[in-house]
DRENDO-1510 file (C-alpha; in Angstrom, 1 decimal, always signed):
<recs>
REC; n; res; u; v; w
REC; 1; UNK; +1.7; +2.2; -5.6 .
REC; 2; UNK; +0.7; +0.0; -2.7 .
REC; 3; UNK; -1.0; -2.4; -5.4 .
REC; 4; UNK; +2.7; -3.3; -6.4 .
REC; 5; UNK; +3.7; -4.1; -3.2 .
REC; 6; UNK; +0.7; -6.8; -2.8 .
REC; 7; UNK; +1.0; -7.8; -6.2 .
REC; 8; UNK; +4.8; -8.5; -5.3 .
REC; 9; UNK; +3.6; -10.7; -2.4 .
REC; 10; UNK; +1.5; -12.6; -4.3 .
REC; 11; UNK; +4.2; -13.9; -6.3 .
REC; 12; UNK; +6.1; -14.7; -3.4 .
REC; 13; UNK; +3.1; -16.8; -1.8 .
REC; 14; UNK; +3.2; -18.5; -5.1 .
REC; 15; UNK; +7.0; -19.3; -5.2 .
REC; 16; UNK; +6.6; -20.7; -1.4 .
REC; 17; UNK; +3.8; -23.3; -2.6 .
REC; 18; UNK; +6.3; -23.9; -5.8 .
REC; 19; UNK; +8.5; -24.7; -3.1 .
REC; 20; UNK; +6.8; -26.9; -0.9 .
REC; 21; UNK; +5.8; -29.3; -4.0 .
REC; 22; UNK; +9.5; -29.4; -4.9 .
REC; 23; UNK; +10.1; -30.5; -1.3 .
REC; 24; UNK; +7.3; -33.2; -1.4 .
REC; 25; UNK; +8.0; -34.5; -4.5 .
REC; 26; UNK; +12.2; -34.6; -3.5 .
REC; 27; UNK; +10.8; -36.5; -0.6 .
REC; 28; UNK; +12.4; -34.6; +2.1 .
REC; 29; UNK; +9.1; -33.5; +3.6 .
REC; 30; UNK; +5.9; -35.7; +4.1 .
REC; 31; UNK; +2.9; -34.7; +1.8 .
REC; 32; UNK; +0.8; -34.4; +4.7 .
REC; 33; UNK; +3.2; -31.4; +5.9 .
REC; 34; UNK; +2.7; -29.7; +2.7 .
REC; 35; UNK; -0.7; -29.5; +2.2 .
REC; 36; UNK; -1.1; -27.8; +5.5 .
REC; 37; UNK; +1.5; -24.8; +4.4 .
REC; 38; UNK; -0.1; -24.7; +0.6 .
REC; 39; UNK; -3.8; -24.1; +2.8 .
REC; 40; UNK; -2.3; -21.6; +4.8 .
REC; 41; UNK; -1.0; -19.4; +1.0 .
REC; 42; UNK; -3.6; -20.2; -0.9 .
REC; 43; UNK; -5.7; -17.8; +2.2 .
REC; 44; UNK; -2.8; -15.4; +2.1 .
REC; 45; UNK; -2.7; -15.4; -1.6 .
REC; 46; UNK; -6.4; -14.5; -1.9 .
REC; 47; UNK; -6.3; -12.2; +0.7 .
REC; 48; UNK; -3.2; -10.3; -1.4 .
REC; 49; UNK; -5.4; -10.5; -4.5 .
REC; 50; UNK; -8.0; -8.9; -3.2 .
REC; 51; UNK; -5.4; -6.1; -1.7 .
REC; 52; UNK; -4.5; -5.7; -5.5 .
REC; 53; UNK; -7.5; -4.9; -6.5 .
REC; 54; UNK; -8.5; -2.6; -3.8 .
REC; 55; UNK; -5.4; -0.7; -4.1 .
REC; 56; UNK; -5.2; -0.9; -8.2 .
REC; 57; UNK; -4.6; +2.7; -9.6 .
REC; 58; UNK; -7.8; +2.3; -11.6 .
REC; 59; UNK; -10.1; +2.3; -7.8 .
REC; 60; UNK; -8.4; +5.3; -7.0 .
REC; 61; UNK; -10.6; +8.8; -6.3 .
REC; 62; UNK; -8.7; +12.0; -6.3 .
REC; 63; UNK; -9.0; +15.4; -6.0 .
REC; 64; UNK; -8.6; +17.4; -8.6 .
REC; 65; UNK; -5.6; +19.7; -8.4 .
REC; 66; UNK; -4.9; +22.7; -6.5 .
REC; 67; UNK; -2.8; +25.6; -8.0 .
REC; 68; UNK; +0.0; +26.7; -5.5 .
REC; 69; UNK; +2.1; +29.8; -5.3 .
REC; 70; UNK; +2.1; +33.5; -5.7 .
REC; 71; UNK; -1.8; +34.6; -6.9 .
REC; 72; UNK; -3.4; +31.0; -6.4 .
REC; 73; UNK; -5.2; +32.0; -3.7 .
REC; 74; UNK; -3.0; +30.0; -1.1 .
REC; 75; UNK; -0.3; +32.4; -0.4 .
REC; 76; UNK; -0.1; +34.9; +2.5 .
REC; 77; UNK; -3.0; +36.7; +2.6 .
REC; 78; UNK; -3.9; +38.0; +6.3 .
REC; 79; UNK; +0.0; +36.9; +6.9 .
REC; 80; UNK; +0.6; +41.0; +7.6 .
REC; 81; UNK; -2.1; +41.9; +9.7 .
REC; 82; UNK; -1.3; +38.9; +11.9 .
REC; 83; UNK; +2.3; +39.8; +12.4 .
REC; 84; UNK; +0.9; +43.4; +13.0 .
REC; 85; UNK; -1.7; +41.9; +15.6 .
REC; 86; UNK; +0.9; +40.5; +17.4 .
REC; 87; UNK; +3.3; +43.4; +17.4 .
REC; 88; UNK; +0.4; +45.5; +19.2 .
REC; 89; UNK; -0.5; +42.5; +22.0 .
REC; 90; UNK; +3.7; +42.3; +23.0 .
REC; 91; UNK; +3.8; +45.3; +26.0 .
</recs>
C-alpha cells in the first residue's frame, strides 16, 4: 500500500520539473533558477523510486495465516482457572 503512496509522489516530482520548464521557457523565471529546483527532484524522485521498489507488494514477506476463533487454539483456554486464581487471592 505504501508503494502507492511513493509511486504517487513520484509523479508529483515529475509534474513540478514539468512545471519549472514551462516557467523557463514562458520566461518568467531565469534558467539558472530552474536547473537548481530540477537537481533538487531529480534526487527526490530517485529516492521515491527506490521507496517503490522497496515497498512493491511483490518484496513483501508474510506470515502465513493464523486461524482465529472458537477451537483454533487462540481462544480462552486457562481464561477459567485465572479468574478462579484470582477469586482465591481477594481476602
Amino acid at each position: 500500500m505504501r508503494a502507492k503512496f511513493f509511486d504517487d509522489a513520484r509523479g508529483s516530482a515529475a509534474e513540478c520539473a514539468a512545471c519549472l520548464d514551462a516557467l523557463a521557457v514562458k520566461g518568467a523565471v531565469p534558467a539558472e533558477r530552474v536547473e537548481d529546483g530540477k537537481v533538487l527532484l531529480a534526487s527526490i524522485a530517485a529516492m521515491l523510486s527506490k521507496l517503490v521498489a522497496y515497498f512493491s507488494e511483490t518484496r513483501l514477506i508474510r506470515e502465513d495465516r493464523a486461524e482465529y476463533g472458537a477451537g483454533a487454539g487462540g481462544g480462552n483456554e486457562g481464561e477459567e482457572e485465572r479468574e478462579k486464581e484470582e477469586g482465591e487471592a481477594k481476602p
